[in-house]
PyMOL Python script that loads the backbone (N, CA, C, O; Angstrom):
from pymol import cmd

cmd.read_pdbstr("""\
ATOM      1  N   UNK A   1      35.788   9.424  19.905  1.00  0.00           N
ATOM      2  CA  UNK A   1      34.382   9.183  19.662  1.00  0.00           C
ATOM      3  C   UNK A   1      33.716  10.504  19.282  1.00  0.00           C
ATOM      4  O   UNK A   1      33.892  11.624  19.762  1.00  0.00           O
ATOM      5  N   UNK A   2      32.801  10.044  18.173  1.00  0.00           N
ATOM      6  CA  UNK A   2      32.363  11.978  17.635  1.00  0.00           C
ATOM      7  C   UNK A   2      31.125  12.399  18.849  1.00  0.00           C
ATOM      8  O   UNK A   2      30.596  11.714  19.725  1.00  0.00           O
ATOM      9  N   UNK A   3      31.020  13.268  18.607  1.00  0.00           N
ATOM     10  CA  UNK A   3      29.651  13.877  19.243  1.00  0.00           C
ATOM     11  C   UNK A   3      28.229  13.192  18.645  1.00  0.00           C
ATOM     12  O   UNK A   3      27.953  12.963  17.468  1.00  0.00           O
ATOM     13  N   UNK A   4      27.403  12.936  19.882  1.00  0.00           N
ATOM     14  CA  UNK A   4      26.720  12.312  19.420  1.00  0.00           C
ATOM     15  C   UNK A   4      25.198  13.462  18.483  1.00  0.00           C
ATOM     16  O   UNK A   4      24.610  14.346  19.105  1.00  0.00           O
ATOM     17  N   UNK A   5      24.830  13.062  16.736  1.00  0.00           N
ATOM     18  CA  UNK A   5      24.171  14.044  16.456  1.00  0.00           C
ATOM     19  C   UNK A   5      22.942  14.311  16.953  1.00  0.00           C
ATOM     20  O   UNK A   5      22.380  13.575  17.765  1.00  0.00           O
ATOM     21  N   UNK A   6      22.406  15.491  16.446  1.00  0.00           N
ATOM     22  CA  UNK A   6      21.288  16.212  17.254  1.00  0.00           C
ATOM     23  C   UNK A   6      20.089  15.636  16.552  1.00  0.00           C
ATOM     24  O   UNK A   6      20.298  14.771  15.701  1.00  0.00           O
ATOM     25  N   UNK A   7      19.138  15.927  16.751  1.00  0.00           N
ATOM     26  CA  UNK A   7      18.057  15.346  16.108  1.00  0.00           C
ATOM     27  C   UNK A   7      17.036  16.818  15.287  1.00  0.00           C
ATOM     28  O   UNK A   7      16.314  17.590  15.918  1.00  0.00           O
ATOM     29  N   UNK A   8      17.227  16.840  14.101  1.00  0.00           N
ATOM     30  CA  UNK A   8      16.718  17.706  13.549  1.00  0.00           C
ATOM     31  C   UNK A   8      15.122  18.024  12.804  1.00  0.00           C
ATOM     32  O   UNK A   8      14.544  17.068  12.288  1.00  0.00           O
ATOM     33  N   UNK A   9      14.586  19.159  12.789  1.00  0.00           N
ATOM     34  CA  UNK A   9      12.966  19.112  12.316  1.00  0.00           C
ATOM     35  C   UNK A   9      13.379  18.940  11.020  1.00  0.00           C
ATOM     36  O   UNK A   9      14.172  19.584  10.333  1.00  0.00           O
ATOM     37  N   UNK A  10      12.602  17.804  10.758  1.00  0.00           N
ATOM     38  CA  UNK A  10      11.916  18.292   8.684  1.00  0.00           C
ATOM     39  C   UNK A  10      10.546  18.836   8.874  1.00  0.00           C
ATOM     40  O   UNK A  10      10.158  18.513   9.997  1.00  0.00           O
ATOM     41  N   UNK A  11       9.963  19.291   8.452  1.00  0.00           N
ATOM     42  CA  UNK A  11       8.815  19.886   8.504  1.00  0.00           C
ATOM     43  C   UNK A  11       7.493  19.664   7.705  1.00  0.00           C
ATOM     44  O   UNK A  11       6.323  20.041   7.771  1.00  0.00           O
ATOM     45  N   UNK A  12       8.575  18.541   6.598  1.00  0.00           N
ATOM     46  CA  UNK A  12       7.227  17.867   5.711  1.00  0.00           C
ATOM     47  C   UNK A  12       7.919  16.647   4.800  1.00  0.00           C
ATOM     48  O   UNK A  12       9.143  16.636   4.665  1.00  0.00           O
ATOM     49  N   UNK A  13       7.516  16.152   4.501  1.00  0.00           N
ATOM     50  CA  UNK A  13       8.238  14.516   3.821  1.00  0.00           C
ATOM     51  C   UNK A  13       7.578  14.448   2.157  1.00  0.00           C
ATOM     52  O   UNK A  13       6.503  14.023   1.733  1.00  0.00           O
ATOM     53  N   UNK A  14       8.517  14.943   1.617  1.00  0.00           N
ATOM     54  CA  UNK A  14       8.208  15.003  -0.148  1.00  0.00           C
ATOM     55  C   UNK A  14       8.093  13.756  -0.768  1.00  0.00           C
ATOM     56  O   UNK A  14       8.754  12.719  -0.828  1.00  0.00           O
ATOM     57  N   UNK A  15       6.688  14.336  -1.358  1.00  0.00           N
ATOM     58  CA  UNK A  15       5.731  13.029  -2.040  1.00  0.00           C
ATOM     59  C   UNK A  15       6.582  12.501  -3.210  1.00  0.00           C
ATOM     60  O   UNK A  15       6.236  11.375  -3.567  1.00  0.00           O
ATOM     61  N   UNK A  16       7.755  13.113  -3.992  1.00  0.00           N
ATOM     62  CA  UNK A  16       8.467  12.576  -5.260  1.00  0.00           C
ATOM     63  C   UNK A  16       9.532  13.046  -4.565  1.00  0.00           C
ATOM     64  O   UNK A  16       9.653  14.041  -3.852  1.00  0.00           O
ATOM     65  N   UNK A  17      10.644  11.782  -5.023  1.00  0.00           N
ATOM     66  CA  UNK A  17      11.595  11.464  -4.168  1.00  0.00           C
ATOM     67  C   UNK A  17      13.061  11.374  -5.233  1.00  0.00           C
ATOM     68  O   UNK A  17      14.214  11.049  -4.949  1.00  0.00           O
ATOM     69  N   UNK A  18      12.357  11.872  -6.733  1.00  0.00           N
ATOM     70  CA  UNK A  18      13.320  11.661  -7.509  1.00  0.00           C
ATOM     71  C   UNK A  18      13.253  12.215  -9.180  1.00  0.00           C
ATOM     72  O   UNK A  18      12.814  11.552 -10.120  1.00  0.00           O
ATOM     73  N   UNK A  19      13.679  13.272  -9.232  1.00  0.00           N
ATOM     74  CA  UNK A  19      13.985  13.885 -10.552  1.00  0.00           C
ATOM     75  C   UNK A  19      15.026  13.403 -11.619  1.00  0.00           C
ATOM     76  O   UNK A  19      16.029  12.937 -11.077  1.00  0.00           O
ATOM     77  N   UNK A  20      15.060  13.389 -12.882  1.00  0.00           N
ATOM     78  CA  UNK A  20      15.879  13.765 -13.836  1.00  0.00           C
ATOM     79  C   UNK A  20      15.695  14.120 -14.922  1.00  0.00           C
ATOM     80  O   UNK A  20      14.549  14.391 -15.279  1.00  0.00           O
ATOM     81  N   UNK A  21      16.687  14.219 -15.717  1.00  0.00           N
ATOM     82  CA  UNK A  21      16.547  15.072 -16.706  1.00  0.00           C
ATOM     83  C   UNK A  21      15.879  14.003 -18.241  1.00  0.00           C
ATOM     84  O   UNK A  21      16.227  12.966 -18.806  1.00  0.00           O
ATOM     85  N   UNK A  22      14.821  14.981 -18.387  1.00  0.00           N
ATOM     86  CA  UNK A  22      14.207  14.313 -19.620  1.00  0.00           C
ATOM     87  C   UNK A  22      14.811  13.390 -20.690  1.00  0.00           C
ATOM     88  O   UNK A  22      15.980  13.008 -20.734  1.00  0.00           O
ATOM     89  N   UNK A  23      14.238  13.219 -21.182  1.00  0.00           N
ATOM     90  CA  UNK A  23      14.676  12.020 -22.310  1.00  0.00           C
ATOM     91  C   UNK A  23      15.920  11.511 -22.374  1.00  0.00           C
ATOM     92  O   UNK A  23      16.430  11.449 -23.492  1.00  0.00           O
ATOM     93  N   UNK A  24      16.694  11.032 -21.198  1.00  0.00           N
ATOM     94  CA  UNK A  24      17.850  10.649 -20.843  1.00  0.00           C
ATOM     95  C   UNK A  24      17.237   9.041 -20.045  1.00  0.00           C
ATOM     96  O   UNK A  24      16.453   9.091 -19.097  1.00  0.00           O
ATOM     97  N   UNK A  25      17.684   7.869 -20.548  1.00  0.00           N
ATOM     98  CA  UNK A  25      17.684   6.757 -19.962  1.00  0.00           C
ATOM     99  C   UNK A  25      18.489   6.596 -18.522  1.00  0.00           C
ATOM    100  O   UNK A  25      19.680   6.885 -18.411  1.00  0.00           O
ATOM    101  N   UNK A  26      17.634   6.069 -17.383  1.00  0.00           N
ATOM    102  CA  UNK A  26      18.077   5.636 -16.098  1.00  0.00           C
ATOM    103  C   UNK A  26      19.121   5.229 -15.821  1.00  0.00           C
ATOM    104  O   UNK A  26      19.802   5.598 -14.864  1.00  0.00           O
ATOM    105  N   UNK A  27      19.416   4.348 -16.679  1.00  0.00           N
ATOM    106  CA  UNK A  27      21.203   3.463 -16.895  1.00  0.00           C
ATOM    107  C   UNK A  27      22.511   4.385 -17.314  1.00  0.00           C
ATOM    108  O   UNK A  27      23.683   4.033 -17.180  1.00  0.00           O
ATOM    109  N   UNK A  28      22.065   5.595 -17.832  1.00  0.00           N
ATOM    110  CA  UNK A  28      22.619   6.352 -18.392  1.00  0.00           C
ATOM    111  C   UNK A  28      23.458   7.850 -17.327  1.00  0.00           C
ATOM    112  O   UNK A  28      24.281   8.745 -17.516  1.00  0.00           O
ATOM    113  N   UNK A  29      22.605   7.339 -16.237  1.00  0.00           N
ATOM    114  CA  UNK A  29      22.421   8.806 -15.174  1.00  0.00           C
ATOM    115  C   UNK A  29      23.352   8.621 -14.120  1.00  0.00           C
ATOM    116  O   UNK A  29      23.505   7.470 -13.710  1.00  0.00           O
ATOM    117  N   UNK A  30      24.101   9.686 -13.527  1.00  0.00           N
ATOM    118  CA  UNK A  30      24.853   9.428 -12.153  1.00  0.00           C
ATOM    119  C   UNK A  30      23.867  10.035 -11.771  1.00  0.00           C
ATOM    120  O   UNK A  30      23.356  10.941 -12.430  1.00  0.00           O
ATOM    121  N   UNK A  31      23.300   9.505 -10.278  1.00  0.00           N
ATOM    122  CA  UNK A  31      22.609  10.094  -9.807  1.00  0.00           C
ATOM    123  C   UNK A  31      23.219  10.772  -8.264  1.00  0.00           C
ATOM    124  O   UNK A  31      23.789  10.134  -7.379  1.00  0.00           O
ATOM    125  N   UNK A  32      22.954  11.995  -8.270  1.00  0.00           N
ATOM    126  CA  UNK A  32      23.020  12.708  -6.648  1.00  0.00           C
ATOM    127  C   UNK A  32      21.805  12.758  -5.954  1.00  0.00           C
ATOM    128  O   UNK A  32      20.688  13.033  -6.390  1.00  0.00           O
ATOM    129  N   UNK A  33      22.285  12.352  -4.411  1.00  0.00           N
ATOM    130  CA  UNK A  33      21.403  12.082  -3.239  1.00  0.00           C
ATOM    131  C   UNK A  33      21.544  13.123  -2.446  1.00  0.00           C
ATOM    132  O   UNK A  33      22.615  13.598  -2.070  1.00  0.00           O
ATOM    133  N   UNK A  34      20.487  13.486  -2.184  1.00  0.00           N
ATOM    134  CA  UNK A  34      19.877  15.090  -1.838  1.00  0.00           C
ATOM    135  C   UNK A  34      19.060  14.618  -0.075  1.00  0.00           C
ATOM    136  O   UNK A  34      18.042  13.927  -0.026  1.00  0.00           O
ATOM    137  N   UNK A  35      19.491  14.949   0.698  1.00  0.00           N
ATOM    138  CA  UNK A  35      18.865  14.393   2.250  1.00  0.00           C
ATOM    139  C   UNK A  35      17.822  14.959   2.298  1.00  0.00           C
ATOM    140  O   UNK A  35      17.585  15.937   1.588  1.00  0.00           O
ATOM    141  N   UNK A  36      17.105  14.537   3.020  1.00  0.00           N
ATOM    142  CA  UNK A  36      15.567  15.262   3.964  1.00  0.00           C
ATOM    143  C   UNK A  36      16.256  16.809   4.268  1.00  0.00           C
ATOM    144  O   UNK A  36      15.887  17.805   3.647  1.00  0.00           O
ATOM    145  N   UNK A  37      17.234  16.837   5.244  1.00  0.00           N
ATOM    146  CA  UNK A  37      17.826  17.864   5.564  1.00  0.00           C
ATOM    147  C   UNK A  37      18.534  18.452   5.094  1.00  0.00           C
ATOM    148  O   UNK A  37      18.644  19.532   5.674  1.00  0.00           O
ATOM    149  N   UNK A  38      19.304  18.329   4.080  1.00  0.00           N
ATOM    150  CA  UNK A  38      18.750  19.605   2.866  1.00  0.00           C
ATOM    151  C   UNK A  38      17.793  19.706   1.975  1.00  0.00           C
ATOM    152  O   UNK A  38      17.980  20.537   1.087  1.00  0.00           O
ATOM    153  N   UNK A  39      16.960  19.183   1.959  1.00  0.00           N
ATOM    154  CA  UNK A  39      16.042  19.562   1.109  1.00  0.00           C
ATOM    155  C   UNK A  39      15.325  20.685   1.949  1.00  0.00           C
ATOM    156  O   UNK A  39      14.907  21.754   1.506  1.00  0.00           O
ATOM    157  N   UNK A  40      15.262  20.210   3.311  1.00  0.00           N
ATOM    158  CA  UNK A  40      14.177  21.188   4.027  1.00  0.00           C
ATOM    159  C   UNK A  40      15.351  22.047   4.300  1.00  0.00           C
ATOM    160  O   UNK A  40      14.841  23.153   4.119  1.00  0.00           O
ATOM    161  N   UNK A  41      16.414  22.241   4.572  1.00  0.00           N
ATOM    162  CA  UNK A  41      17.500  23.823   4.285  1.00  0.00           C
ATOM    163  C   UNK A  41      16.815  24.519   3.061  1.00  0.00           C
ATOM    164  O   UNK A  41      16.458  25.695   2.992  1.00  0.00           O
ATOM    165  N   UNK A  42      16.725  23.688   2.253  1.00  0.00           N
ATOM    166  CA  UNK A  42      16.759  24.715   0.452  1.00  0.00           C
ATOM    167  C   UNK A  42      15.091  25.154   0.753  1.00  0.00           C
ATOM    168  O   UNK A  42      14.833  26.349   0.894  1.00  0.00           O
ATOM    169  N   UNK A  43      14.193  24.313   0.824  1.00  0.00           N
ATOM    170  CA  UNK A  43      12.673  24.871   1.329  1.00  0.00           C
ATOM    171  C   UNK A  43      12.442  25.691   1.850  1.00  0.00           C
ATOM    172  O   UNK A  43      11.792  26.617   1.364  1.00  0.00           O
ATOM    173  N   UNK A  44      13.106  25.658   3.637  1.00  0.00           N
ATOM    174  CA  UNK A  44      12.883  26.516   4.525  1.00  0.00           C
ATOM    175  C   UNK A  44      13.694  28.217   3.262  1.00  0.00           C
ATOM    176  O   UNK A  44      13.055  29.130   2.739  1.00  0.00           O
ATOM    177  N   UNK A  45      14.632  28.048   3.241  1.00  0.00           N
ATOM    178  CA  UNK A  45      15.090  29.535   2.621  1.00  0.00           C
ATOM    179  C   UNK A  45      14.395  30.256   1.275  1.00  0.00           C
ATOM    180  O   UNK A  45      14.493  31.448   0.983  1.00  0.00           O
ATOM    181  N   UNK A  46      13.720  29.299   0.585  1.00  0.00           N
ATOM    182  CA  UNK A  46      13.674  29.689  -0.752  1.00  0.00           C
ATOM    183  C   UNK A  46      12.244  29.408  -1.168  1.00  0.00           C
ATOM    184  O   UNK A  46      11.842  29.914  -2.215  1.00  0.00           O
ATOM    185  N   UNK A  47      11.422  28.629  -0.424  1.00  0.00           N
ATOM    186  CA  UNK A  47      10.509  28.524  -0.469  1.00  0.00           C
ATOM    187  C   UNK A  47       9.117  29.601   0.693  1.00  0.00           C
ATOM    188  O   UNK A  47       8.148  30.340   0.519  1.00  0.00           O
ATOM    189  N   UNK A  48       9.701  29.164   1.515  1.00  0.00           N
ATOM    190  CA  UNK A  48       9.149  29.599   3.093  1.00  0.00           C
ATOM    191  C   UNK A  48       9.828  31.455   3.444  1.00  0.00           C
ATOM    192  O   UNK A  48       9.215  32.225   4.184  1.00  0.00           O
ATOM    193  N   UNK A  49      11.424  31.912   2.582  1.00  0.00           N
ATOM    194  CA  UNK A  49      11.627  32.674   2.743  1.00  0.00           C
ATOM    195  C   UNK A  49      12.265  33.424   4.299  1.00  0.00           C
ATOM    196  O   UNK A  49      12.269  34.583   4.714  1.00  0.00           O
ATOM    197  N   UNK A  50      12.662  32.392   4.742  1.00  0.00           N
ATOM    198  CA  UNK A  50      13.308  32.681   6.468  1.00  0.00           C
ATOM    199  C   UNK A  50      14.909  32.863   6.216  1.00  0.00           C
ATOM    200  O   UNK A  50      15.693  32.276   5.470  1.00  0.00           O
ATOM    201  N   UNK A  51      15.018  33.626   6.888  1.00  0.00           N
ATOM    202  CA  UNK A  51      16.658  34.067   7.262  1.00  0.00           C
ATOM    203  C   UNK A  51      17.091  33.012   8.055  1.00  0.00           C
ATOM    204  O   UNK A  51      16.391  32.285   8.761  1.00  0.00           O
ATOM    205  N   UNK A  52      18.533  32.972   7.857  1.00  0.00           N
ATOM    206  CA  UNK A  52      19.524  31.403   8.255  1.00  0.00           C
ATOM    207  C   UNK A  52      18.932  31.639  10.106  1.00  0.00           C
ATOM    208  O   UNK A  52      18.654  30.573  10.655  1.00  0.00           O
ATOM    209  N   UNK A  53      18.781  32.754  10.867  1.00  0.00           N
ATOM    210  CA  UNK A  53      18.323  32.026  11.739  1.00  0.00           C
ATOM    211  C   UNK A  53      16.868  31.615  12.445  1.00  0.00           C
ATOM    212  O   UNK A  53      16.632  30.879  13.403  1.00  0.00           O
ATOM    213  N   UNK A  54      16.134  32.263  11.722  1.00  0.00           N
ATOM    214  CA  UNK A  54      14.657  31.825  11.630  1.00  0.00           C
ATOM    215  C   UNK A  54      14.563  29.892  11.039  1.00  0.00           C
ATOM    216  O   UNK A  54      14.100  28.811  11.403  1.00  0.00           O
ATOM    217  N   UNK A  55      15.124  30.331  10.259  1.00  0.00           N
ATOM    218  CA  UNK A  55      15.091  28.501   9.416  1.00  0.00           C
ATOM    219  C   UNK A  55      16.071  27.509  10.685  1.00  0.00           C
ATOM    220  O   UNK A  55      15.530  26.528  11.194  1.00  0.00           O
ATOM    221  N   UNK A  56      17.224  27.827  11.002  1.00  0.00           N
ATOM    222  CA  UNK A  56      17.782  27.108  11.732  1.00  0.00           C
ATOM    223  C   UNK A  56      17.022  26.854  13.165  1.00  0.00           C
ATOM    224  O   UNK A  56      17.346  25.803  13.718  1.00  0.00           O
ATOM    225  N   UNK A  57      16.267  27.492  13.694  1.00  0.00           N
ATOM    226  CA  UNK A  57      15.576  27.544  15.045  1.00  0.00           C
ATOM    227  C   UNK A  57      14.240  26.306  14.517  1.00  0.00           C
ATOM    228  O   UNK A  57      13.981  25.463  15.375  1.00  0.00           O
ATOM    229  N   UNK A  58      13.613  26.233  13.460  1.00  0.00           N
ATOM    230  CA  UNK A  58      13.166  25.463  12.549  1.00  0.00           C
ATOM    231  C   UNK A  58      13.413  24.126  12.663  1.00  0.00           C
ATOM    232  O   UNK A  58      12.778  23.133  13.017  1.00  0.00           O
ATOM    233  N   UNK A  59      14.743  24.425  12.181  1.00  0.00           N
ATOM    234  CA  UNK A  59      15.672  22.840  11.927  1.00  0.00           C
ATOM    235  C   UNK A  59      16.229  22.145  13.095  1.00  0.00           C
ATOM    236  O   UNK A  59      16.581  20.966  13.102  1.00  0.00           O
ATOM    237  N   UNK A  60      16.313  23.398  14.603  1.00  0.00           N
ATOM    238  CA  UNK A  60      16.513  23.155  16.034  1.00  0.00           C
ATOM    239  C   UNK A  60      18.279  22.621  15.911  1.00  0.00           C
ATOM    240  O   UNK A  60      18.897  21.783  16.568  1.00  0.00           O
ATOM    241  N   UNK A  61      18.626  23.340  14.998  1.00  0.00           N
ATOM    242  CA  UNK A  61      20.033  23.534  14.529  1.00  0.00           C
ATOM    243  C   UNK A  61      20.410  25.043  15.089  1.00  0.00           C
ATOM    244  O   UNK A  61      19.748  26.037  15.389  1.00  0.00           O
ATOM    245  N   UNK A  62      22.103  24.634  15.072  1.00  0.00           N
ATOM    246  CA  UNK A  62      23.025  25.965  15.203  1.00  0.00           C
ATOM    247  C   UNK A  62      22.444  26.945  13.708  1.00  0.00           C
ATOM    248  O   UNK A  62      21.694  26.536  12.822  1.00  0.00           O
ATOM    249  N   UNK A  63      22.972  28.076  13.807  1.00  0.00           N
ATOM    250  CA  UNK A  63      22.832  28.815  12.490  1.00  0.00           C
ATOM    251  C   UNK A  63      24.143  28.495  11.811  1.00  0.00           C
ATOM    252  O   UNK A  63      24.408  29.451  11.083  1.00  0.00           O
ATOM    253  N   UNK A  64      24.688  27.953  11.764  1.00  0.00           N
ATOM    254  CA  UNK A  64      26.053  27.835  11.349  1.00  0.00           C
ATOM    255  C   UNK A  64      25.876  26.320  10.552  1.00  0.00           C
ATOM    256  O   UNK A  64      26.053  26.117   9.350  1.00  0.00           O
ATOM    257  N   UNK A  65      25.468  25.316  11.605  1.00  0.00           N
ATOM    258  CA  UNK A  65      25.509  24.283  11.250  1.00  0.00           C
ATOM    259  C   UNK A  65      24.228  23.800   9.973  1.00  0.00           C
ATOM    260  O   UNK A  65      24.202  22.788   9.272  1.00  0.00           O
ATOM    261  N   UNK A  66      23.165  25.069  10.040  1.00  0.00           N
ATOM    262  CA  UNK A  66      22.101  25.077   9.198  1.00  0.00           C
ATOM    263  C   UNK A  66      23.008  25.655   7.959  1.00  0.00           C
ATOM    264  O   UNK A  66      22.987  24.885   7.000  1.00  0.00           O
ATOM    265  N   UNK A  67      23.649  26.608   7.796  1.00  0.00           N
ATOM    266  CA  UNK A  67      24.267  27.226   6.657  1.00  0.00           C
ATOM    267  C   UNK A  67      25.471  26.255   5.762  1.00  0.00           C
ATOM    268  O   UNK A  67      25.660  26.280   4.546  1.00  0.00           O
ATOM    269  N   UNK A  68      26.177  25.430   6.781  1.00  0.00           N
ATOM    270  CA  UNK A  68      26.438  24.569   6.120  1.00  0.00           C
ATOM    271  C   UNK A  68      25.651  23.001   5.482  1.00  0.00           C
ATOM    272  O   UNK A  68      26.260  22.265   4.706  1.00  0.00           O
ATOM    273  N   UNK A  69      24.162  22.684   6.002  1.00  0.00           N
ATOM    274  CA  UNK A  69      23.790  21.854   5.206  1.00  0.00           C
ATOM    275  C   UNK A  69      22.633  22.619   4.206  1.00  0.00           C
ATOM    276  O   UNK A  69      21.782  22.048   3.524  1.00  0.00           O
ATOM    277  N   UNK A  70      22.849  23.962   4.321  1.00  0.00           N
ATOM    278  CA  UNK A  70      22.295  24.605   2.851  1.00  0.00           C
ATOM    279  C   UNK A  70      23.325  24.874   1.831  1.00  0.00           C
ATOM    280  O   UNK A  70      22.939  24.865   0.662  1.00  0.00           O
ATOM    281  N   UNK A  71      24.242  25.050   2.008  1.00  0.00           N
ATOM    282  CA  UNK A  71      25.244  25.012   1.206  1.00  0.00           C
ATOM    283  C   UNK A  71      25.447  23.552   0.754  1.00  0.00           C
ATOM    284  O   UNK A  71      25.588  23.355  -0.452  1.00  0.00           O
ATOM    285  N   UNK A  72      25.466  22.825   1.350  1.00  0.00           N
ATOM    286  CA  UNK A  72      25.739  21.285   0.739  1.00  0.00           C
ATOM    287  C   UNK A  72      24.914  21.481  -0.400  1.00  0.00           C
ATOM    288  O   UNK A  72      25.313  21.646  -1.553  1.00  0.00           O
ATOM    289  N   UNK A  73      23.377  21.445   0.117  1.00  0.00           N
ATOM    290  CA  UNK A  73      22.337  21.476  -0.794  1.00  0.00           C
ATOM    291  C   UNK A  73      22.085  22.296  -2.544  1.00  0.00           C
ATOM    292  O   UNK A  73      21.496  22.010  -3.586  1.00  0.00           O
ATOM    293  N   UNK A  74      22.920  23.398  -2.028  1.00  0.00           N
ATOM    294  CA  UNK A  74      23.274  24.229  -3.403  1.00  0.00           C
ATOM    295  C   UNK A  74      24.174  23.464  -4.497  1.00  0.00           C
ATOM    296  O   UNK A  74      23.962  23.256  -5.691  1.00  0.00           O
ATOM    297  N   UNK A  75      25.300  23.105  -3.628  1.00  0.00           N
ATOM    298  CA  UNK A  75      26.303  22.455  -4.453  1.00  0.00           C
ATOM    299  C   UNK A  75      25.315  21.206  -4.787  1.00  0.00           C
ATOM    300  O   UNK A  75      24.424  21.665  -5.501  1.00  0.00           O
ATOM    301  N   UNK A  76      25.180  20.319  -4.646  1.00  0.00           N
ATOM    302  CA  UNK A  76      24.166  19.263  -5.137  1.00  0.00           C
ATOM    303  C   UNK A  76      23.408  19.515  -6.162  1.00  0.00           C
ATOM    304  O   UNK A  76      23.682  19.028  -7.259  1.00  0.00           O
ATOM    305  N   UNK A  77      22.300  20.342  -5.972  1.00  0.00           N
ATOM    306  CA  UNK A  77      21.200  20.758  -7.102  1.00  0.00           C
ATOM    307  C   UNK A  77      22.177  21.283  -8.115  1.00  0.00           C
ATOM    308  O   UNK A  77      22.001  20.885  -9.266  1.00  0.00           O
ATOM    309  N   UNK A  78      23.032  21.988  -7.924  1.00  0.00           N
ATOM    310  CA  UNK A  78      23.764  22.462  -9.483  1.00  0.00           C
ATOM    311  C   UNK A  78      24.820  22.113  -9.875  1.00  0.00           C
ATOM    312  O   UNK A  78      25.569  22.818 -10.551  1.00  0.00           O
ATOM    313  N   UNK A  79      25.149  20.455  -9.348  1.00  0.00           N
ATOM    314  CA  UNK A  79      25.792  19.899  -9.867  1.00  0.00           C
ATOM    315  C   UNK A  79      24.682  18.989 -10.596  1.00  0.00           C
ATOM    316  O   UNK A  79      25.055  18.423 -11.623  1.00  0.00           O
ATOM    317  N   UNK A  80      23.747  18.848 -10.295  1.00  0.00           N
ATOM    318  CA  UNK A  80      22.657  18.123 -11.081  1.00  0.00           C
ATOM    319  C   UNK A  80      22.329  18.413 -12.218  1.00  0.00           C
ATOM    320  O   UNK A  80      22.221  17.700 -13.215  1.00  0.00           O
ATOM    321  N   UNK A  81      22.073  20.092 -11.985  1.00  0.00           N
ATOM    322  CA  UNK A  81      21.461  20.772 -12.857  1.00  0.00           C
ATOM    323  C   UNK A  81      22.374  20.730 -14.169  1.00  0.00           C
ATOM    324  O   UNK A  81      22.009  20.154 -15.194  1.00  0.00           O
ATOM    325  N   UNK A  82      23.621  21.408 -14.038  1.00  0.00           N
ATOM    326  CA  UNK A  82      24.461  21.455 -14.826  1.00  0.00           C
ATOM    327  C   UNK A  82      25.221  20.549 -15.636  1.00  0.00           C
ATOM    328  O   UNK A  82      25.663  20.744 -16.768  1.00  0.00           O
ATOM    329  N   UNK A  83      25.344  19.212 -14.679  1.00  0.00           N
ATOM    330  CA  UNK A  83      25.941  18.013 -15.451  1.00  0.00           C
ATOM    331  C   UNK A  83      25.088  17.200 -15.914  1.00  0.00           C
ATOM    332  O   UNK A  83      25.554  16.201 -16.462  1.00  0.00           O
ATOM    333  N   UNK A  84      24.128  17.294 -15.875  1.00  0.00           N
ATOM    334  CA  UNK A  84      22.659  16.456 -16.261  1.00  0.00           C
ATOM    335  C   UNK A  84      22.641  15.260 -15.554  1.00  0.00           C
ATOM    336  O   UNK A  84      23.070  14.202 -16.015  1.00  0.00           O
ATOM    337  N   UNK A  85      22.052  15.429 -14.206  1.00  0.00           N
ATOM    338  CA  UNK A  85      22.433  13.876 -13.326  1.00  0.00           C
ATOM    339  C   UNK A  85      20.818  13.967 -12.374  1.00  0.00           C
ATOM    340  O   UNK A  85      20.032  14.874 -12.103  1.00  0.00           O
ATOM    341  N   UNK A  86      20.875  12.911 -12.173  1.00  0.00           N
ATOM    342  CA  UNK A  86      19.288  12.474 -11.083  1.00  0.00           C
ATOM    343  C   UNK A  86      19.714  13.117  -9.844  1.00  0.00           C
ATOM    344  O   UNK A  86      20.876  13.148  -9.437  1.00  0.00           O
ATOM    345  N   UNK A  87      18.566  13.692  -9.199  1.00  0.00           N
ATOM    346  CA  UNK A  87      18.775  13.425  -7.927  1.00  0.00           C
ATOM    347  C   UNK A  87      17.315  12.733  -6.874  1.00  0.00           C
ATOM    348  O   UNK A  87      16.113  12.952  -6.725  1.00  0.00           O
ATOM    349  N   UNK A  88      18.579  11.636  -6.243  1.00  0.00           N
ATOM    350  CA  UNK A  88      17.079  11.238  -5.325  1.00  0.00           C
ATOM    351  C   UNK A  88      17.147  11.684  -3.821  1.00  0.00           C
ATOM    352  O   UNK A  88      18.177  12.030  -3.241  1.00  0.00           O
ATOM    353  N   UNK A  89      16.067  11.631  -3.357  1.00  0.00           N
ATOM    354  CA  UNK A  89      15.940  12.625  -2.222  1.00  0.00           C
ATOM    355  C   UNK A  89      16.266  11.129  -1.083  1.00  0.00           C
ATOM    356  O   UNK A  89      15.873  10.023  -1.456  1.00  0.00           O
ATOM    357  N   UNK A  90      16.888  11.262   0.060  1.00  0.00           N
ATOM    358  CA  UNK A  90      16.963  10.050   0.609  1.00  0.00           C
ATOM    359  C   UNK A  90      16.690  10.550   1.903  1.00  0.00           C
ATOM    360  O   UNK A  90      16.518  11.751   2.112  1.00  0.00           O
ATOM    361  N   UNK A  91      16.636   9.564   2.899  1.00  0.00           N
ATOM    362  CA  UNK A  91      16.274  10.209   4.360  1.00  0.00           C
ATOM    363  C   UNK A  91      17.581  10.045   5.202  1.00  0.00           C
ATOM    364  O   UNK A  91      17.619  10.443   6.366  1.00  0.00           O
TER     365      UNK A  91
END
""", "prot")
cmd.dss("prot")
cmd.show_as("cartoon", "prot")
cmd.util.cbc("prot")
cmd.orient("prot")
């Protein structure tokens, strides 16, 4: 049986929930799903400007366990970016 998970801060709930790339039809798109919790990883660091353990005390996460769902988050956005794909933000 896994450990049961922790319960983590988001710190704000984004009003658009879904990007893609211009003049590309919907039917046309793979889309990647981007969590609350990374989105607020990629925020807290890049927006807000906090070191992995300022942001993780934040997230009421390990620093470790924060660094790996910012890293998820990287790989995501630039697989988006680069392959031309949606991403929707999900909870």
């Amino acid at each position: 049986m896994p450990r049961p998970r922790l319960c983590r801060k988001i710190g704000f709930k984004p009003e658009v929930t879904y990007f893609k790339p211009q003049g590309v039809p919907m039917r046309g798109l793979e889309v990647i799903e981007l969590t609350t919790e990374e989105l607020e990883a990629y925020r807290l660091r890049h927006i807000n400007d906090l070191d992995q353990q300022e942001a993780a005390k934040k997230m009421n996460t390990s620093a470790s366990t924060y660094q790996r769902i910012l890293y998820s988050s990287y790989k995501k956005i630039a697989d988006a970016l680069v392959n031309g794909k949606a991403i929707k933000i999900i909870n």
